[in-house]
C-alpha positions in Angstrom: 0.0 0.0 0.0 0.9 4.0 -0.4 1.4 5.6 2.9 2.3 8.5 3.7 4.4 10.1 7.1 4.0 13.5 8.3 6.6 15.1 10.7 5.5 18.5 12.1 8.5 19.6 14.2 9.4 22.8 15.6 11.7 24.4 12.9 10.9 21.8 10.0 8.1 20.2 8.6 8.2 17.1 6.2 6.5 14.4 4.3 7.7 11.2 3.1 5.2 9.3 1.1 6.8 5.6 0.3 5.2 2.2 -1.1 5.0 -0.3 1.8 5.2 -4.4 1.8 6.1 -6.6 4.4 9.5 -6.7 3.2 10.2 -3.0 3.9 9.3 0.4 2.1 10.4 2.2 -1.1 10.2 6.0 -1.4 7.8 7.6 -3.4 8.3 11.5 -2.4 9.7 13.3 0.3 9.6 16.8 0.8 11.1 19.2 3.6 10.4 22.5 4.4 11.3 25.1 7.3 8.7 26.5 8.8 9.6 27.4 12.2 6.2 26.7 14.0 8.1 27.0 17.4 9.0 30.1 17.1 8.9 32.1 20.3 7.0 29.0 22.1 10.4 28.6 24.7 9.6 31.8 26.1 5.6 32.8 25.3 4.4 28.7 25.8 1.8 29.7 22.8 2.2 29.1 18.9 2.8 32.5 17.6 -0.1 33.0 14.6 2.3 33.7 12.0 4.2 30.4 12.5 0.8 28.7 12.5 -0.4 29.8 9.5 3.0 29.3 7.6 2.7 26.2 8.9 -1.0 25.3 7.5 0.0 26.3 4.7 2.8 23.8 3.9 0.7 21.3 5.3 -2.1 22.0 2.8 0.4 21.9 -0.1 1.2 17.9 1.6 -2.1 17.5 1.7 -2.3 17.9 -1.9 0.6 15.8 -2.7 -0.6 13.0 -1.0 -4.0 13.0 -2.2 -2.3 13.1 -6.1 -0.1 10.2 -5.3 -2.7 8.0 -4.7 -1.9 7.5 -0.7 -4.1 5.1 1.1 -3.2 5.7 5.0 -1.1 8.5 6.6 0.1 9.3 9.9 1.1 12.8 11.1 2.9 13.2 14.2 3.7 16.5 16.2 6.7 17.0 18.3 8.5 19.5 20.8 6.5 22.9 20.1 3.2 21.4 20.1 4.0 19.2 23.4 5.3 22.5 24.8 2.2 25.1 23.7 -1.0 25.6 25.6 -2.6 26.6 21.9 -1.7 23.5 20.2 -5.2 22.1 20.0 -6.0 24.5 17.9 -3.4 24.2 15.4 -3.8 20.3 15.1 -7.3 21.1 14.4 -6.4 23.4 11.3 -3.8 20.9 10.2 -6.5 17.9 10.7 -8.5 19.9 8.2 -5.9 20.2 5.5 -3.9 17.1 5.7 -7.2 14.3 6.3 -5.6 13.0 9.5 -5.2 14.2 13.0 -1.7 15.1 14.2 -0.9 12.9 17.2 1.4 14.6 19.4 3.7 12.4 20.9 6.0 12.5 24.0 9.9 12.7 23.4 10.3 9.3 24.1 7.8 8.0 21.6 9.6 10.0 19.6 13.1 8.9 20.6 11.8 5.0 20.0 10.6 6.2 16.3 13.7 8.1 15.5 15.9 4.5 16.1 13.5 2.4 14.2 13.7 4.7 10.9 17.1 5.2 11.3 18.5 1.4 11.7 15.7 -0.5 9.6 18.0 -1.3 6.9 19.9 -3.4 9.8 23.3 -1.5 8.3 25.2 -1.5 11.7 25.7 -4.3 14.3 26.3 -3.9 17.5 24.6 -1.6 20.0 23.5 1.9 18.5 22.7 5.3 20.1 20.3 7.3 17.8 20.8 11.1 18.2 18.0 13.2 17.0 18.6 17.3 17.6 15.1 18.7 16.9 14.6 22.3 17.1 12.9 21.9 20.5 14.3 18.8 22.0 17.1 16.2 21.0 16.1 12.3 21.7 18.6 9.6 22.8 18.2 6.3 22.2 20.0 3.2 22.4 20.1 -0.5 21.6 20.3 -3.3 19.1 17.7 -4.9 17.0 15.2 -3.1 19.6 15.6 0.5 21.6 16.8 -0.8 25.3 17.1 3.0 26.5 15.4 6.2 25.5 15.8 9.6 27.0 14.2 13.4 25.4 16.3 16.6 26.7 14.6 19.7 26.0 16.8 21.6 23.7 17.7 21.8 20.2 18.5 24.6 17.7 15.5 26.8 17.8 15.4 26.7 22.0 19.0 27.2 22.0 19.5 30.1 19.7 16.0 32.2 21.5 18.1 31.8 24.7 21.8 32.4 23.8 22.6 32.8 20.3 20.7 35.1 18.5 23.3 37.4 17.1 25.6 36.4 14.2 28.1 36.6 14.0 28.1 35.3 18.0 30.4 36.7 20.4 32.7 33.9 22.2 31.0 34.3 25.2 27.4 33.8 23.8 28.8 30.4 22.1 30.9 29.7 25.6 27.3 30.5 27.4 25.8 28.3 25.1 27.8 24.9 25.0 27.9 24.9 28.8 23.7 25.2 29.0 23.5 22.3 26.6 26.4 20.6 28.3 24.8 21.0 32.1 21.1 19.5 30.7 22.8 16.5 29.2 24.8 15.7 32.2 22.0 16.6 34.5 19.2 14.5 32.1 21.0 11.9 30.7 22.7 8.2 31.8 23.4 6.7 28.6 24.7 3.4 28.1 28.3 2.0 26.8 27.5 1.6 22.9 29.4 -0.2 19.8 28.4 3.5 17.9 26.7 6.6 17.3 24.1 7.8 14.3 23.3 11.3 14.0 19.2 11.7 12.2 17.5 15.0 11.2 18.5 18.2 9.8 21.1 19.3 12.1 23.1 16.5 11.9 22.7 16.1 7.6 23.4 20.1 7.2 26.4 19.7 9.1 27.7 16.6 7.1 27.0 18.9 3.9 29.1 22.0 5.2 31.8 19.3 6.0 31.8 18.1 2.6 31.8 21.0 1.2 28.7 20.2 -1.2 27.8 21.9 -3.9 24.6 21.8 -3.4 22.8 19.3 -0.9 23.1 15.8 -2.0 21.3 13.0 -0.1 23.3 10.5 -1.4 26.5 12.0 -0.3 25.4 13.1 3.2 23.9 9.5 4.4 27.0 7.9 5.8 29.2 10.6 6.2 31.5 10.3 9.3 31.8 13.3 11.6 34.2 13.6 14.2 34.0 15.7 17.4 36.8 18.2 16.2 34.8 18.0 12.9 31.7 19.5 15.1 33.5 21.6 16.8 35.4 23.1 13.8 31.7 23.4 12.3 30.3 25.0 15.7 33.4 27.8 15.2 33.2 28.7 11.6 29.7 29.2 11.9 29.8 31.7 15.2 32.0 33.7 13.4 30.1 33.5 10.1 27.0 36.6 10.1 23.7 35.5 8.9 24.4 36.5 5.1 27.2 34.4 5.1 25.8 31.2 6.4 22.9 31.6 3.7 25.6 31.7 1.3 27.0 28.2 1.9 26.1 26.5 -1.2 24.3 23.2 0.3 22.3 25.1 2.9 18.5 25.4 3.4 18.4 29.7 3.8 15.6 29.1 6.2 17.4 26.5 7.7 20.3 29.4 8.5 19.6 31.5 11.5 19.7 28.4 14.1 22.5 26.2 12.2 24.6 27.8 15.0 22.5 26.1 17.3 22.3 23.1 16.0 25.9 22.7 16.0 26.3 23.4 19.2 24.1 20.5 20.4 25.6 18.4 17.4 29.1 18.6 19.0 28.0 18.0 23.0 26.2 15.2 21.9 29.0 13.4 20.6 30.8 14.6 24.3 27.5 13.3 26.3 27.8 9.8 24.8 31.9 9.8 25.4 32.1 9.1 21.6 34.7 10.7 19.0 32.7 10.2 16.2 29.3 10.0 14.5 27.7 8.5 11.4 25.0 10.5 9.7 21.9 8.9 8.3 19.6 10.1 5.9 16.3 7.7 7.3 14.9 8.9 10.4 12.0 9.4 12.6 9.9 9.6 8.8 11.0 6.7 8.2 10.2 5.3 11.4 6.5 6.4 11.2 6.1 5.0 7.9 7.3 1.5 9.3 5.0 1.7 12.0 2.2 1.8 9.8 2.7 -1.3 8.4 2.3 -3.0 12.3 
């Protein structure tokens, strides 16, 4: 059957639409697009209007894709910002209406246990894995083998991160200092992960950053899934971009511009990650928490 997988999180939304079988699924279409629905949310605990109706309006345009590919059963899950706003009701409402299916918001661990099924269905790494998911609101930890064994949500990612501490660019040292030792202090304080065989980094932070390292021409898929980063790599990353301004960062050639004002961010919580697990390196993976949400339709 043709399914379809709706991700509304709090700086991106996206849509993967794949054939499914027993034996597994085959993409179909998959689009991306930054909308920034948690805009402000970190500080006002309400989805600001404007972010809403951006928002609706992507999912509309999904809603229209899906319905000309034929799809048969869709799932649409919400994370961080609309676990965090008192208003999200509302907005699931709207995006019930325009996308045939109720957004199910879903706690961080749900979504830390969907994250590690999309990202290790192929079965491409033995061993113990820990699944790192940097969101814009929250980043997801989880562990195990052919099953997660430990699953752990910290609230912060890019867009939190950058409203508290790293909203100028280029950044001043201090800002970035301010900013790796917050991140640092939540993971310590939240997190007890367990000794792993190795580390995948899912999601937009964690591909962006691959494509900078690369030095793309323009984003490539292909070339980003199983790119190796180390933690010097991260934090060489975290550095150019704090002294990079906003213009500049737009300019790098396999960048989302929308994706731009809370890449700084990101990094940061890229490169502590890899310090939280006690890991020098990660390996980025192009199927993710989409992925995982298409798979779960087939159960």
């Amino acid at each position: 059957m043709r399914v379809a997988a709706i991700d509304i999180g709090t700086n991106t939304v996206r849509l993967l639409v794949v054939d499914a079988t027993t034996a597994g699924i085959t993409e179909v279409a998959k689009e991306v697009t930054v909308t920034r629905l948690g805009h402000g949310v970190d500080s006002t605990g309400v989805l600001d209007a404007a972010a809403v109706a951006r928002t609706i309006e992507v999912l509309g345009r999904y809603g229209s894709i899906m319905g000309d590919l034929g799809v048969t059963v869709r799932r649409a899950i919400a994370t961080s910002a609309s676990r965090d706003a008192k208003n999200a009701a509302e907005f699931q409402q709207a995006a019930e209406s325009v996308l045939g299916v109720h957004p199910e918001v879903i706690d961080g661990e749900a979504e830390a246990h969907l994250s590690f099924r999309g990202a290790i269905h192929n079965g491409w790494r033995a061993g113990v894995t820990l699944v790192i998911d940097p969101g814009g609101g929250s980043t997801e930890f989880v562990a195990g083998a052919a099953a997660p064994a430990y699953a752990r949500s910290v609230d912060i990612g890019s867009v939190r991160l950058t409203e508290r501490h790293l909203g100028q660019h280029p950044a001043d040292p201090a800002s970035v200092a301010a900013a790796r030792d917050h991140v640092r202090n939540l993971f310590a304080a939240e997190l007890e992960l367990p000794a792993v065989d190795q580390l995948v980094g899912v999601a937009g932070t964690f591909c962006s950053l691959a494509a900078m390292h690369l030095e793309l021409d323009g984003y490539n898929r292909d070339a980003v899934d199983g790119t190796v980063l180390c933690g010097h790599d991260l934090a060489r990353l975290t550095d150019r971009l704090a002294a990079m301004s906003l213009e500049e960062i737009i300019a790098v050639p396999s960048m989302d511009p929308r994706r731009a004002p809370v890449m700084l961010g990101g990094a940061v919580v890229a490169e502590e990650s890899l310090i939280a697990a006690g890991h020098h390196a990660v390996t980025v993976s192009e199927s993710d928490i989409l992925n995982g949400v298409a798979l779960s339709l087939l159960d």
